[in-house]
N, C-alpha and C positions, 0 to 999 in steps of 0.2 A: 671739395670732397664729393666723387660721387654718389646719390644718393640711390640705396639700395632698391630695387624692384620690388615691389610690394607684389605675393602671392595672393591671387585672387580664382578661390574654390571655382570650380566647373570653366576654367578656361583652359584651352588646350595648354599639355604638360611640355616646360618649357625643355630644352635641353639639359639633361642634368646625368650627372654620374650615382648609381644607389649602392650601400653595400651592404648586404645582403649576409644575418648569420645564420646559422645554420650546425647540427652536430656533421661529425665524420661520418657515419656509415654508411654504406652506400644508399642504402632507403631514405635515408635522410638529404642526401646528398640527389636519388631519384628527384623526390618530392620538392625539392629546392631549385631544382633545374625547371621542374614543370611552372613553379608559380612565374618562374625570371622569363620564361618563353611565354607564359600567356601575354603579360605585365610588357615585353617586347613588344608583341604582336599589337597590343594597345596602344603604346608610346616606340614606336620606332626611332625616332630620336634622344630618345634616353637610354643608358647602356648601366648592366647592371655588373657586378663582381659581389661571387660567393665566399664567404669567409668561414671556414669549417673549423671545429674546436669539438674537444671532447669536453662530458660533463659528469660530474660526481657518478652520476649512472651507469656511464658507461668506462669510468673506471674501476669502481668497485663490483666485481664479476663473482668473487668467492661465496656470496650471501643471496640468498633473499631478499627481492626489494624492501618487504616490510621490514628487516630484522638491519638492511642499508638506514632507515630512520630519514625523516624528514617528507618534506614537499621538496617542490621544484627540483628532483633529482636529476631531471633531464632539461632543464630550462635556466639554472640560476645564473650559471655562468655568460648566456647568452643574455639574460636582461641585463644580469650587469653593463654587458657593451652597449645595451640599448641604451640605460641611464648616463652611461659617459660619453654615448655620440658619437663610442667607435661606427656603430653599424648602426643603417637608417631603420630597419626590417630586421625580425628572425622570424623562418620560417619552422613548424613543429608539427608534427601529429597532435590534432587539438586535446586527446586523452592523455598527452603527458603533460597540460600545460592544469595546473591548480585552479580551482573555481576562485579563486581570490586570487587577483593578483597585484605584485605591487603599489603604492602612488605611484601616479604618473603613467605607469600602462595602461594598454588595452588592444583587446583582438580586433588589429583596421580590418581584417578578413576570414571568411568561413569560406572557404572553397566549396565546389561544389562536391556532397559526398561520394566516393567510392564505396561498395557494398561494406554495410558496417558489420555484418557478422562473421563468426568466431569459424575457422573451419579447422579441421584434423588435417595432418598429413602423417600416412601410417609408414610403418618400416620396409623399405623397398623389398623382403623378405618375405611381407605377407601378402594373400589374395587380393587381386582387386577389389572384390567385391566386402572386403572388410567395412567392420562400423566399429564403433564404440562400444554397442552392446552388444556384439558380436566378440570382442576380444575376450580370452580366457580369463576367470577370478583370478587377479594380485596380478595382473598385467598393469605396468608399470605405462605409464601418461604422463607428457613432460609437460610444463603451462609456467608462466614466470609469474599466472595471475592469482589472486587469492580467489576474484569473485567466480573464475572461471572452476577453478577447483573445488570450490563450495558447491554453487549451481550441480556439477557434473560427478560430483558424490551423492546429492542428490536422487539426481536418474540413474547413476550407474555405483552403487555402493560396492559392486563386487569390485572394481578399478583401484587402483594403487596411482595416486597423484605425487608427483614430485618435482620440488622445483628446476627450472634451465634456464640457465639466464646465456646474458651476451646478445647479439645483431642476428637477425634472421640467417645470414649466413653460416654464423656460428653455430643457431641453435640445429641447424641441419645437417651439420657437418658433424654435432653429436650425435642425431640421430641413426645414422648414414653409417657409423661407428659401431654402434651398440649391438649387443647381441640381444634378441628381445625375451630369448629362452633362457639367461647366462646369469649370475647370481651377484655378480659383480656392481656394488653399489653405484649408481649414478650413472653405467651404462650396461645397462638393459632396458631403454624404452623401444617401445614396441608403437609409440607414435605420439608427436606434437600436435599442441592446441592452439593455434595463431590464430593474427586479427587477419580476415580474407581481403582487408584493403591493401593489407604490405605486401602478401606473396603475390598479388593481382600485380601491383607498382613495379615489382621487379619480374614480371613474366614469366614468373613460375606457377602460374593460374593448375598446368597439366597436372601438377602433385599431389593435388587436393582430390584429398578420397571422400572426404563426405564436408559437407554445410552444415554450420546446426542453427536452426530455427529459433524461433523465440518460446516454444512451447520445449524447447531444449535448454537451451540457456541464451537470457538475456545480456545483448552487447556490454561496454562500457562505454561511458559517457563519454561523448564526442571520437567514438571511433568512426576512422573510415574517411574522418573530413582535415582537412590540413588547414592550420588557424595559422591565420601569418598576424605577428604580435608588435606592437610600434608604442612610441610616447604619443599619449594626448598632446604635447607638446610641438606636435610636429603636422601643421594644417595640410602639407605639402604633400609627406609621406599618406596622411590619411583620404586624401581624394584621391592618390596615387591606387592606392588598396581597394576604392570602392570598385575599381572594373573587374576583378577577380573574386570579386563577394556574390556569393550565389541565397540569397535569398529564402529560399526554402530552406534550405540546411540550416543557416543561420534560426532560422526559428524554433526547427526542432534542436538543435543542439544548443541556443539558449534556453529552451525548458528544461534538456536534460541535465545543464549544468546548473541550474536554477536547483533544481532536484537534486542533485548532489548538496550543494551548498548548502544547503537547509537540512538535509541531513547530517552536516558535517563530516562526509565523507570525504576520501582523500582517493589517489588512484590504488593505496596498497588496501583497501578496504572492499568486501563482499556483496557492492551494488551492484546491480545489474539494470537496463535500462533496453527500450524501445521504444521508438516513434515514428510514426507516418503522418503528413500531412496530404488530407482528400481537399482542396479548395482553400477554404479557411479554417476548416475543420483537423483538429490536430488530436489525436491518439495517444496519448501518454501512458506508459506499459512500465513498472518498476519494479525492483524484489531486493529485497535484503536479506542471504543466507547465512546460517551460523555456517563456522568454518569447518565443523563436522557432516554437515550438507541432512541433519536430522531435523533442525526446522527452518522453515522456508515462508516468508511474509509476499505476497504481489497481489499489489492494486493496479490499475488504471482506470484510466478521467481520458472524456474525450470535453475540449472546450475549443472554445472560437477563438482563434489566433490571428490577429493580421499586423500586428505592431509585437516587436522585441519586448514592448513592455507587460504585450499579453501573452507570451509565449514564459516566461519566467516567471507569471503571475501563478501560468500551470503550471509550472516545475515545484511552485512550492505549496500548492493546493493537494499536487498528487502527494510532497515528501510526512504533508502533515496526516495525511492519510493513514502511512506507514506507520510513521508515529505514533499514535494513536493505538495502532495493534501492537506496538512493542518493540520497535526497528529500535531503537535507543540502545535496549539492553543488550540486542546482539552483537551492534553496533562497538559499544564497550566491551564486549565480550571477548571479540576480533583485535581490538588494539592491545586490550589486558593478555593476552596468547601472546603478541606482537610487538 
């Protein structure tokens, strides 16, 4: 009997075929092609196939994600193929994937981030030179996010938030639709709130009428960076994954998911989050808003960061912070609505 080739970490990647899950959408479908080309470009002799599937997420379109229920709305179906070794890899936008995740996983990779914040794109109807707070009182704002709608009542109380679900193509092709002056429920928005890493991935960068800052509304947890998710079980796939792991990111997006976790948030809950890292110095920036956008909690911690262990040490330094002021009760407040 031949006896199997024992894999041995850090030696050139033998020849091997991977495959590769992934949802449908085409953003999904963008972002899953970029990791297969880099992951190429490292191992030329390894060839990769994508396997696309829809998930509880993106089938249930009629609702609200929070009112959808659960975790892993946009992942369950893909770990499963991970746990039965259909697929070596799934590749996800790292803010769909739950800060806990199954035994046996874990994210082999943190790409390197694209721009994590939130941007508008308004109604082709209005001025260029439109904003947020420039749009008229009971102007209607499409967002699929809670935290994004809290934050951005907030700042803009005169604004009328409501939810849009479906793939960035869809939510634009609502937009695109709507009449933003027309009285007709669910289409009159007058502009969407997307994550600026998806419409950047799909080249629709020119749309984007305004950026919102952090002193506007804080991201969500690991936006912007794409987590490719694997079995501990698999030495292979996991040194496979390290040439695609960018390093910095991975650290702020370990604190911010650190910070999450400790707060026991989930992605349909009202955190908001930022981080920069200057050297080893890492910035940690959070807020917890009730979903009426009338009280509003943010701290930040800046600590020394140079190992994963101390980077989620400050995610839940900054969460106990929050804590502390009372993040708990809005926290509950949000899921009791929800």
């Amino acid at each position: 009997k031949k006896k199997k080739k024992k894999y041995t970490p850090g030696t050139a990647m033998e020849a091997r075929h991977f495959v590769v899950g992934t949802r449908k959408s085409e953003l999904a479908m963008v972002q899953t092609n970029s990791v297969i080309a880099a992951l190429q470009q490292k191992f030329p002799n390894c060839s990769f196939t994508a396997e696309s599937q829809e998930t509880k997420g993106d089938k249930i379109l009629d609702r609200p994600l929070p009112k959808v229920g659960g975790k892993s709305l946009f992942t369950k179906e893909l770990e499963d193929d991970l746990l039965s070794g259909r697929i070596h890899f799934a590749v996800h936008s790292l803010k769909d994937l739950p800060t806990t995740l199954p035994p046996n996983l874990c994210v082999g990779a943190m790409c390197e981030r694209e721009d994590p914040r939130d941007a508008v794109i308004f109604h082709p109807s209005l001025p260029k030179d439109t904003t947020l707070a420039s749009l008229p009182a009971g102007a209607v704002v499409g967002t699929s996010s809670l935290r994004r709608s809290a934050q951005l009542l907030h700042k803009f109380p005169h604004l009328v938030f409501e939810s849009v679900r479906g793939n960035l193509n869809t939510r634009l092709r609502k937009l695109e639709e709507s009449n933003p002056t027309g009285q007709e429920e669910g289409a009159r928005f007058s502009a969407l709130v997307l994550a600026a890493a998806g419409v950047r991935r799909m080249n629709w960068t020119a749309r984007i009428g305004q950026y919102l800052d952090r002193e506007t509304c804080l991201h969500a947890v690991g936006q912007g960076c794409i987590g490719v998710e694997c079995s501990t079980q698999r030495p292979d796939v996991l040194e496979l994954l390290k040439a695609v792991n960018h390093f910095p990111t991975e650290l702020c997006c370990r604190a911010e998911r650190a910070f999450m976790r400790r707060l026991e948030g989930g992605c349909s809950t009202p955190v908001g989050v930022y981080s920069c890292l200057n050297g080893s110095e890492l910035l940690l920036v959070g807020s917890v808003t009730s979903l009426d956008g009338k009280t509003a909690l943010q701290e930040e911690i800046k600590h020394k960061v140079e190992t994963a262990e101390e980077a989620e040490k400050a995610g839940v330094v900054l969460a106990e912070k929050l804590k502390s002021l009372g993040a708990d009760a809005i926290l509950q407040s949000a899921k009791a609505e929800h």
